[in-house]
Backbone bond lengths (Angstrom), bond angles and torsions (degrees), N, CA, C in turn:
res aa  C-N    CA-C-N  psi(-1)  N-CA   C-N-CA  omega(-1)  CA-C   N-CA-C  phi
1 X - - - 1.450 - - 1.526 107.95 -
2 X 1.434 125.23 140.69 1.025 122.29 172.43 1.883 99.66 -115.16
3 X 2.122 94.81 175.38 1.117 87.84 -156.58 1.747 82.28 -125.03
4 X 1.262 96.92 144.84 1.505 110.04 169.40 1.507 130.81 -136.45
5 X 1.668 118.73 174.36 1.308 99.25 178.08 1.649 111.09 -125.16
6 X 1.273 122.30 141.64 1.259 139.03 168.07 1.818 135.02 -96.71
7 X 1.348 115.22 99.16 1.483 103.17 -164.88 2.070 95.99 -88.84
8 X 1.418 95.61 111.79 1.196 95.53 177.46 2.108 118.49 -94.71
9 X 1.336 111.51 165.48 1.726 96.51 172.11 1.051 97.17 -77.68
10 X 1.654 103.03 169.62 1.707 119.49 174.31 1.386 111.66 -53.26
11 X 1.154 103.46 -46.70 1.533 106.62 -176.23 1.659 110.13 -59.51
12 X 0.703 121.52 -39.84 1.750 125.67 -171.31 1.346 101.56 -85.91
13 X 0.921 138.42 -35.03 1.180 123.92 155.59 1.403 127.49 -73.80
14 X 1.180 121.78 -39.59 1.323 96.32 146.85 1.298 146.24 -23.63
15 X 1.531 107.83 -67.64 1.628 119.64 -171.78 1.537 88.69 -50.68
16 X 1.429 118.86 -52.88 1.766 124.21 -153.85 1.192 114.78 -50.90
17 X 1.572 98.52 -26.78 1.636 112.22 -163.92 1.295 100.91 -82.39
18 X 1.297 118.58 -57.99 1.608 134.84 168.61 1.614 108.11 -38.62
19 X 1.055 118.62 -59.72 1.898 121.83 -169.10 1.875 100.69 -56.52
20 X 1.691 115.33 -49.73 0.826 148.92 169.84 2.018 121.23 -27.42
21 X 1.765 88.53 -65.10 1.552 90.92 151.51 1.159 133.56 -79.45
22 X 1.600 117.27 -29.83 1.572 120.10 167.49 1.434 112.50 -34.30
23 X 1.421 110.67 -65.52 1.330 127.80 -159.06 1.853 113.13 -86.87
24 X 1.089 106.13 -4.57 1.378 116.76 -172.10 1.056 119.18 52.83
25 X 1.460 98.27 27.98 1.940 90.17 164.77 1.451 100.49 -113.16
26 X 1.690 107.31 -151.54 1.677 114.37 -153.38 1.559 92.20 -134.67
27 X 1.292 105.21 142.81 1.686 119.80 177.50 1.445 127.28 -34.89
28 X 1.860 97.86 -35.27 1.852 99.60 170.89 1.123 105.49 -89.63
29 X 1.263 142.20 -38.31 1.477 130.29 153.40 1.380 114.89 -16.21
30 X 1.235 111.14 -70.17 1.950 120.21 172.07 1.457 101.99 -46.28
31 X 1.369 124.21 -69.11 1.209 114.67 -174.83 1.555 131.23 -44.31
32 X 1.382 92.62 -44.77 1.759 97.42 -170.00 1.359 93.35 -74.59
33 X 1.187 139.33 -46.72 1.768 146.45 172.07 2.169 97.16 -36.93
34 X 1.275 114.37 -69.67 1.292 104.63 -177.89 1.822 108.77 -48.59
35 X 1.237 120.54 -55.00 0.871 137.14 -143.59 1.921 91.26 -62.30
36 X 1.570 111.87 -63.73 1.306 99.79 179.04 1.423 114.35 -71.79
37 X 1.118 139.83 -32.80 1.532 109.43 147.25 0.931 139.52 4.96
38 X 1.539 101.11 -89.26 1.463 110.20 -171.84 0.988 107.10 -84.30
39 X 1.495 159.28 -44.07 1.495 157.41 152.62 1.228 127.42 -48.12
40 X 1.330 131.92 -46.30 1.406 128.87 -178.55 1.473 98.55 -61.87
41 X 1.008 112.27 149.46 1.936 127.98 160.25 1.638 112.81 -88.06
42 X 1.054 121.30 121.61 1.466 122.56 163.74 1.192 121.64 -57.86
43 X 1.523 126.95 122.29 1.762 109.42 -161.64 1.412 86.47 -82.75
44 X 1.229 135.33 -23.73 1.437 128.83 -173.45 1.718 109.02 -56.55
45 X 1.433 121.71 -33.30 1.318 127.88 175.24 1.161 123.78 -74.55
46 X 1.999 96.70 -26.37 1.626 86.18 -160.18 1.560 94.89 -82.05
47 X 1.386 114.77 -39.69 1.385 125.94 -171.60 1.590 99.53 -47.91
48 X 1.505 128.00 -56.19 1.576 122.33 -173.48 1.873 118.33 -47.36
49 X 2.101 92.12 -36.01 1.465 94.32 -171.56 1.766 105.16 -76.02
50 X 1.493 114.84 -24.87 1.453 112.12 176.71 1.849 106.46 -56.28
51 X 1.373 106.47 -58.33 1.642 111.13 -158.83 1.839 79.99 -63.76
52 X 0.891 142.30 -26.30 1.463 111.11 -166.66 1.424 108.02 -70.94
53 X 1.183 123.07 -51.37 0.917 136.57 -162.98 1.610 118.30 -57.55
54 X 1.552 102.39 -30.36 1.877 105.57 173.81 1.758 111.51 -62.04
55 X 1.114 111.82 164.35 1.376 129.56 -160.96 1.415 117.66 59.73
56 X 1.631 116.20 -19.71 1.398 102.14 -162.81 1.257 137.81 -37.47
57 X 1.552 107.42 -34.86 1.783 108.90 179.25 1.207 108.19 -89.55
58 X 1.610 126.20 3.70 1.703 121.28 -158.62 1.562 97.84 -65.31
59 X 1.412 135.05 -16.36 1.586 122.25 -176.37 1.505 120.94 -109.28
60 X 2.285 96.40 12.00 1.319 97.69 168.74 1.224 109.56 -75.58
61 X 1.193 115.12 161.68 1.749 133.13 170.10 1.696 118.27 -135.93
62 X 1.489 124.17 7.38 1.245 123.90 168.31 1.491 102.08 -81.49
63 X 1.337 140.34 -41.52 1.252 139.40 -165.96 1.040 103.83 -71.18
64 X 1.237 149.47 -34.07 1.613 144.30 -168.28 1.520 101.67 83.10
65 X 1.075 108.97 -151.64 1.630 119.94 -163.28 1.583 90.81 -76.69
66 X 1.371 102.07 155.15 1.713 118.59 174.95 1.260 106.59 -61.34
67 X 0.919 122.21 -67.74 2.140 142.29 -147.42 2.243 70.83 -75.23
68 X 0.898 135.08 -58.64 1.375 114.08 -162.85 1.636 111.98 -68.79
69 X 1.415 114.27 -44.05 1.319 112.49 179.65 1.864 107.58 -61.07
70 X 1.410 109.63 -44.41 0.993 123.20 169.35 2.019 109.04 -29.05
71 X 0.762 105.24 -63.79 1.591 125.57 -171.89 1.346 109.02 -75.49
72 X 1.084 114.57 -50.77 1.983 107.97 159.50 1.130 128.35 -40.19
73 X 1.518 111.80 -54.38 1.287 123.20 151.99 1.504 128.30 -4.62
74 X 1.632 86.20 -81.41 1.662 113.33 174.89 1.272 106.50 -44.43
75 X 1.305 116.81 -81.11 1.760 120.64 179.19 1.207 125.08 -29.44
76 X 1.481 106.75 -24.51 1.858 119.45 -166.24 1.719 94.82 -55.05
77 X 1.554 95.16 137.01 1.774 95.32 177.38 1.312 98.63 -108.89
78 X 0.922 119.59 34.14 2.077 108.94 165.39 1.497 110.89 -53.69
79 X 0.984 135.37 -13.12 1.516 130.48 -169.70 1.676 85.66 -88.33
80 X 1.561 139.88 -57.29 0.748 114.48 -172.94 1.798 125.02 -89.60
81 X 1.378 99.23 8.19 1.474 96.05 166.14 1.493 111.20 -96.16
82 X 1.374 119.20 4.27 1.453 117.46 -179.97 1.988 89.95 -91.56
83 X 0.979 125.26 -47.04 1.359 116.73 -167.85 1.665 104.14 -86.82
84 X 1.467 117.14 41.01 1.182 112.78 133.51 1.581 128.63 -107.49
């Protein structure tokens, strides 16, 4: 664990301090608790949003074959029509 510092407002620290004794825990407790919340990724989500996403184009038919669109792709020179 490393250790860091946070300049919080009065007000937010307050509440933190307050939630803090409610619950008998300690302010970085709260913090690191918000923190993976909102930042960590759930692999359980990410994994659901991956499997959705397979087959999606399998019932396109404007692209033509994969492995060819695939390869057009590649060739595409936008990198050098952007650096004009």
């Amino acid at each position: 664990m490393r250790r860091t510092q946070l300049y919080l407002d009065d007000d937010l620290w307050k509440l933190l301090h307050l939630i803090a004794r409610q619950s008998g825990g300690t302010i970085s407790e709260l913090v690191r608790n918000a923190i993976r919340e909102k930042y960590s990724q759930d692999r359980a989500r990410r994994k659901e949003a991956c499997e959705a996403i397979i087959g999606l184009w399998k019932d396109r038919t404007d692209i033509g074959e994969t492995d060819d669109y695939v390869r057009d792709l590649r060739r595409d020179s936008r990198l050098e029509r952007l650096a004009d």
